[in-house]
Backbone as ProteinMPNN parsed JSONL, in Angstrom:
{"seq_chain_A": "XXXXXXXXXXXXXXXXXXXXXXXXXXXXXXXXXXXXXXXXXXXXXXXXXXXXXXXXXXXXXXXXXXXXXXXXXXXXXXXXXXXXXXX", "coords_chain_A": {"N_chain_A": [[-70.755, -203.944, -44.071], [-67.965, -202.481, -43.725], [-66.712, -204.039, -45.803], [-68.263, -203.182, -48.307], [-66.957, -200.57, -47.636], [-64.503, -200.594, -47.596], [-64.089, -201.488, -49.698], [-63.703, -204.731, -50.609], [-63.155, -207.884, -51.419], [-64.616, -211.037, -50.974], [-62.655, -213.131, -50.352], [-60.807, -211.0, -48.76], [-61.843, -209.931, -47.058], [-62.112, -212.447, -45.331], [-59.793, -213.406, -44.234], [-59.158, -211.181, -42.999], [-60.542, -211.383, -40.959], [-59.779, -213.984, -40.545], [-57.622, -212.965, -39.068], [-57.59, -211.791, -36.593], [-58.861, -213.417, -34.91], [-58.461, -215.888, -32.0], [-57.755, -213.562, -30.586], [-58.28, -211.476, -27.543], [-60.643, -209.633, -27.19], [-62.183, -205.741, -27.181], [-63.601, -203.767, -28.665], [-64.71, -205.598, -31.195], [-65.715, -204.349, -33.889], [-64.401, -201.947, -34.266], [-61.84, -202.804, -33.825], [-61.42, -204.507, -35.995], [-61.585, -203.017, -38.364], [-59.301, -201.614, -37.913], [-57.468, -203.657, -38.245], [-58.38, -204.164, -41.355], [-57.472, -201.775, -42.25], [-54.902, -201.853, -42.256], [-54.218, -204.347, -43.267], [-54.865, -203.53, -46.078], [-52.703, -201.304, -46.602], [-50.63, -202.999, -46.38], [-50.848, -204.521, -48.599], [-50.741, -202.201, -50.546], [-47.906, -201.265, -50.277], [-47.049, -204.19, -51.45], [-48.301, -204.521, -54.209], [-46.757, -201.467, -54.875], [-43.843, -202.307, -54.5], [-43.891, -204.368, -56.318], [-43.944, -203.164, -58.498], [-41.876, -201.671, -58.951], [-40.037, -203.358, -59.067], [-38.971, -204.172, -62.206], [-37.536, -205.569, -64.362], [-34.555, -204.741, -65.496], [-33.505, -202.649, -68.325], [-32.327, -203.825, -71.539], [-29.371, -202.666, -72.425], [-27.348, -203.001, -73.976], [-28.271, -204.433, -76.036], [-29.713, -202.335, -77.002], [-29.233, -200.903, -79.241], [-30.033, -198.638, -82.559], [-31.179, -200.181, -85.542], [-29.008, -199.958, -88.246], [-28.933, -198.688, -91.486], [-27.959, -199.587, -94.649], [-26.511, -199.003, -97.893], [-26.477, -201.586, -99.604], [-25.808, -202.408, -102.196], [-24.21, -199.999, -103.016], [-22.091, -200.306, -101.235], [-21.502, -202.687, -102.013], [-20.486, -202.347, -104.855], [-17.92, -200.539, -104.003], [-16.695, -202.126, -102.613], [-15.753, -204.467, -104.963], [-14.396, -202.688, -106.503], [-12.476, -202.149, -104.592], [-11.588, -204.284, -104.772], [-10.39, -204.942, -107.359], [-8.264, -203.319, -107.761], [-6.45, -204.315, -106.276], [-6.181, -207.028, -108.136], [-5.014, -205.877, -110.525], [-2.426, -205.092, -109.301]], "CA_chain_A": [[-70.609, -202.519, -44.107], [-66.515, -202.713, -43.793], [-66.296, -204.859, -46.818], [-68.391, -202.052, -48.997], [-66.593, -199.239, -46.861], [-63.125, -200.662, -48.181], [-63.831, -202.268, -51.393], [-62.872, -205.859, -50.472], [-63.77, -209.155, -51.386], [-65.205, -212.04, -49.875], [-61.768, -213.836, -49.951], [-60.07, -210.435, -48.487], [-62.87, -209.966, -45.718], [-62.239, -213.534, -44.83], [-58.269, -213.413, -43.947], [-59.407, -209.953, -42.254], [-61.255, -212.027, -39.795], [-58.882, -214.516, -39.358], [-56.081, -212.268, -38.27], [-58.82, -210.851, -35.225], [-59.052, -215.087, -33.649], [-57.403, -216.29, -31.017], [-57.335, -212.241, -29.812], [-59.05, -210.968, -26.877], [-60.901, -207.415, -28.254], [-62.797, -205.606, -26.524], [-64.155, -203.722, -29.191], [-64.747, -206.093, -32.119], [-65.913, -203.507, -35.048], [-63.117, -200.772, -34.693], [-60.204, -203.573, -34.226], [-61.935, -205.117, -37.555], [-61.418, -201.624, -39.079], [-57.89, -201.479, -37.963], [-56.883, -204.67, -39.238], [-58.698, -204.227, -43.094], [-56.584, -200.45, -42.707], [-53.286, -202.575, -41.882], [-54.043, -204.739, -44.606], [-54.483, -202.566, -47.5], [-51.305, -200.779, -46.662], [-49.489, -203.939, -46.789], [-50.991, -204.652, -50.135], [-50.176, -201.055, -51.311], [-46.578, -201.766, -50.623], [-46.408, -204.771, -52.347], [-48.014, -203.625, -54.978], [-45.445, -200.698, -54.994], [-42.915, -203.137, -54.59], [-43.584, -205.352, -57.164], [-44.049, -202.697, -59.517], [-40.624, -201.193, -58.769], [-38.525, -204.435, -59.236], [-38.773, -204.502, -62.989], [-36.077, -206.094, -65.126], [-33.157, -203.628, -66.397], [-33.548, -202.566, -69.516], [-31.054, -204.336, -71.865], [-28.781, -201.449, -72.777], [-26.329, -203.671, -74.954], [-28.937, -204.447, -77.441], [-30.461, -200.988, -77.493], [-28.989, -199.625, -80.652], [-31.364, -198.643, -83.379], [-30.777, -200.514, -86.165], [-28.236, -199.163, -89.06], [-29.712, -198.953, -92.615], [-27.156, -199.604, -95.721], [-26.94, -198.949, -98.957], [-25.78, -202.785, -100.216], [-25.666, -201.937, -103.743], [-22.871, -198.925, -103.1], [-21.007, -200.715, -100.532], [-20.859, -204.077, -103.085], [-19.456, -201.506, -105.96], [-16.963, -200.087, -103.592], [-15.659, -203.576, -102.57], [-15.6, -204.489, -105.892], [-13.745, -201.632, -106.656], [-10.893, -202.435, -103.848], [-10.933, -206.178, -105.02], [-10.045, -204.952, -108.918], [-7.384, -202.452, -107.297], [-5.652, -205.086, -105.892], [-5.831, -207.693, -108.263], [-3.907, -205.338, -110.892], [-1.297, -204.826, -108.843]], "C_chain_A": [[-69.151, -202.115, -44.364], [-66.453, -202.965, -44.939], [-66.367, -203.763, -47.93], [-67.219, -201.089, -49.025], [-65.425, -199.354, -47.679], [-63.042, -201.341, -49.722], [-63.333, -203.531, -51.494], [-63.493, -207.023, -50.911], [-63.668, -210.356, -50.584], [-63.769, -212.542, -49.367], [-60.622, -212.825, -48.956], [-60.437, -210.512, -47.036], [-62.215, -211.177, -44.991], [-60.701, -213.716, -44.122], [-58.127, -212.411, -43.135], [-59.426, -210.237, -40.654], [-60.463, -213.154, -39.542], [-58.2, -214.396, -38.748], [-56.556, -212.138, -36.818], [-58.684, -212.871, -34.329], [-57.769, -215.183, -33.039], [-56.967, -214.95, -30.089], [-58.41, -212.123, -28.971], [-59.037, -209.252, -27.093], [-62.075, -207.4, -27.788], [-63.707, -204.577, -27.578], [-63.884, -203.915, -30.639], [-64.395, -205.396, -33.794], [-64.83, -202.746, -34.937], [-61.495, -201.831, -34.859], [-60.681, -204.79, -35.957], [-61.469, -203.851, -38.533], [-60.011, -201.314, -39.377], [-56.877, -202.364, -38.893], [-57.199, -204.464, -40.719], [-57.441, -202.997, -42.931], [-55.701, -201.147, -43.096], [-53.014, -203.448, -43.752], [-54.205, -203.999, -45.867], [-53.283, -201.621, -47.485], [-50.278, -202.027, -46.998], [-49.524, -204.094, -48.002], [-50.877, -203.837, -50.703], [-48.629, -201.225, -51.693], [-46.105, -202.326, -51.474], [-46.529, -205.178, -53.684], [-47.305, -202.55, -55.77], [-44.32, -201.36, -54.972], [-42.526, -203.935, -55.891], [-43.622, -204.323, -59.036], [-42.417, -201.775, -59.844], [-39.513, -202.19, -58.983], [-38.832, -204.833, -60.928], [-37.898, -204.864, -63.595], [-35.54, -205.038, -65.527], [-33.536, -203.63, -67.604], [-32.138, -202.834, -70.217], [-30.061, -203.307, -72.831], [-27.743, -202.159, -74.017], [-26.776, -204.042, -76.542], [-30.063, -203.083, -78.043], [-30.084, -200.042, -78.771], [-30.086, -199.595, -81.794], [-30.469, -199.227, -84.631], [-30.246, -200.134, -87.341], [-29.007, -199.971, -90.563], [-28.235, -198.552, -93.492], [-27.549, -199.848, -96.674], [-26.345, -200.039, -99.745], [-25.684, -202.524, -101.5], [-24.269, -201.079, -103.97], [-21.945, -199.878, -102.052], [-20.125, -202.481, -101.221], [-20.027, -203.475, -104.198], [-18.051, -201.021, -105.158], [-15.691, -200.847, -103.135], [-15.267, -204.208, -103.872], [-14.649, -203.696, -106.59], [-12.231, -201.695, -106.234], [-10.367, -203.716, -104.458], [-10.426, -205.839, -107.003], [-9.172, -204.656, -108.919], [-6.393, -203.529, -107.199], [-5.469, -206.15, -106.804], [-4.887, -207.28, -109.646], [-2.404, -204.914, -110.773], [-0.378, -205.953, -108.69]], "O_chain_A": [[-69.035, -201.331, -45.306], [-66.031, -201.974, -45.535], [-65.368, -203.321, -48.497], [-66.593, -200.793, -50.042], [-65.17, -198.434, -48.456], [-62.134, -201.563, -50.522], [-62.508, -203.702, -52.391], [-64.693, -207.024, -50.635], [-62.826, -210.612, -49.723], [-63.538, -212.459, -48.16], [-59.693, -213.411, -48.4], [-59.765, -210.937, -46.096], [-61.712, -210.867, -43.911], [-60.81, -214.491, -43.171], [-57.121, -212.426, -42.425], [-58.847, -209.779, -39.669], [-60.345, -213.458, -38.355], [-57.837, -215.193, -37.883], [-55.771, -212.424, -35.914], [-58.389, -213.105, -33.157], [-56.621, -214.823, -33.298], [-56.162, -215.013, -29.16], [-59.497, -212.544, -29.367], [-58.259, -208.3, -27.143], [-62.905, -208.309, -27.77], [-64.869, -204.608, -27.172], [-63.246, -203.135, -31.347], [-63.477, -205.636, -34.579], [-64.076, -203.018, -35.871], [-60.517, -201.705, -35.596], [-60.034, -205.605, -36.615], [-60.912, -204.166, -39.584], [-59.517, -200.934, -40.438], [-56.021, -202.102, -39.739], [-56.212, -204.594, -41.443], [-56.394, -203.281, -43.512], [-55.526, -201.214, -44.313], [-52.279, -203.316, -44.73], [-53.274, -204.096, -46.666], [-52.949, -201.181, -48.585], [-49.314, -201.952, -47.761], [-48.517, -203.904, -48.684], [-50.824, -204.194, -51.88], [-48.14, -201.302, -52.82], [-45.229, -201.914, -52.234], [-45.704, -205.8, -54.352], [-47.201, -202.577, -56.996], [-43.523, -200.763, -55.696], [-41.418, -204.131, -56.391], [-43.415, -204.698, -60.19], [-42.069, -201.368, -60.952], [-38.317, -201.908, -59.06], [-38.965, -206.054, -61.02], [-36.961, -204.156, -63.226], [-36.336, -204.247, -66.034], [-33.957, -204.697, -68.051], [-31.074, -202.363, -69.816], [-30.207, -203.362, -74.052], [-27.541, -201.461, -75.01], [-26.192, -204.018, -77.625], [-30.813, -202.952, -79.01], [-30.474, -198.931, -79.134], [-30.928, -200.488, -81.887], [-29.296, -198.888, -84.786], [-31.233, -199.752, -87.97], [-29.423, -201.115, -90.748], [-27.528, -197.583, -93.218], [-28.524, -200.568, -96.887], [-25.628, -199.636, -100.661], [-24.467, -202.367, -101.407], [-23.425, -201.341, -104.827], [-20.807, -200.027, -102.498], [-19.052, -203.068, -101.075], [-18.955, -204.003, -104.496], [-17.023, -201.17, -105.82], [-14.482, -200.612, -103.15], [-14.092, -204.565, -103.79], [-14.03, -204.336, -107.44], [-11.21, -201.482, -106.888], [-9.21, -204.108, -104.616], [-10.171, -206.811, -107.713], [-8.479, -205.19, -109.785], [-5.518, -203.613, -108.06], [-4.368, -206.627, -106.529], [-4.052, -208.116, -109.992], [-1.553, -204.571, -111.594], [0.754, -205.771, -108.244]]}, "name": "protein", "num_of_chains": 1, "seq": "XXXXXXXXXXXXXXXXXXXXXXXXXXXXXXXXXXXXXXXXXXXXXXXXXXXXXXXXXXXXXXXXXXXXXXXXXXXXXXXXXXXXXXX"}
């Protein structure tokens, strides 16, 4: 009924119930209830946690890449290199 109630699976249920051994509980079903609560908050966290420690974005290689016109900038060097070798 729990398992439904919270949406859990067999392997979640099962770690639910081992937290509860070795305790003296006087009533079983509501400290079963408490514990699944407990646990899905923890797993919200680290969930939230793990979704919050993403890598940095690499800011150094973020430039957008520059488009040239090789054709005009080969005439223009060309241009300086004729300049100079007249002189």
């Amino acid at each position: 009924m729990l398992k439904d109630k919270y949406h859990l699976t067999d392997d979640e249920m099962n770690m639910c119930i081992s937290r509860m051994k070795g305790k003296d509980i006087k009533y079983p079903a509501k400290f079963l209830e408490k514990v699944i609560q407990n646990y899905l908050k923890d797993k919200s966290i680290l969930k939230d946690a793990a979704s919050s420690n993403t890598a940095p974005r690499n800011y150094f290689n973020s430039y957008p890449q520059r488009k040239y016109d090789v054709d005009e900038l080969e005439r223009k060097l060309l241009e300086v290199s004729r300049k100079r070798t007249r002189q």
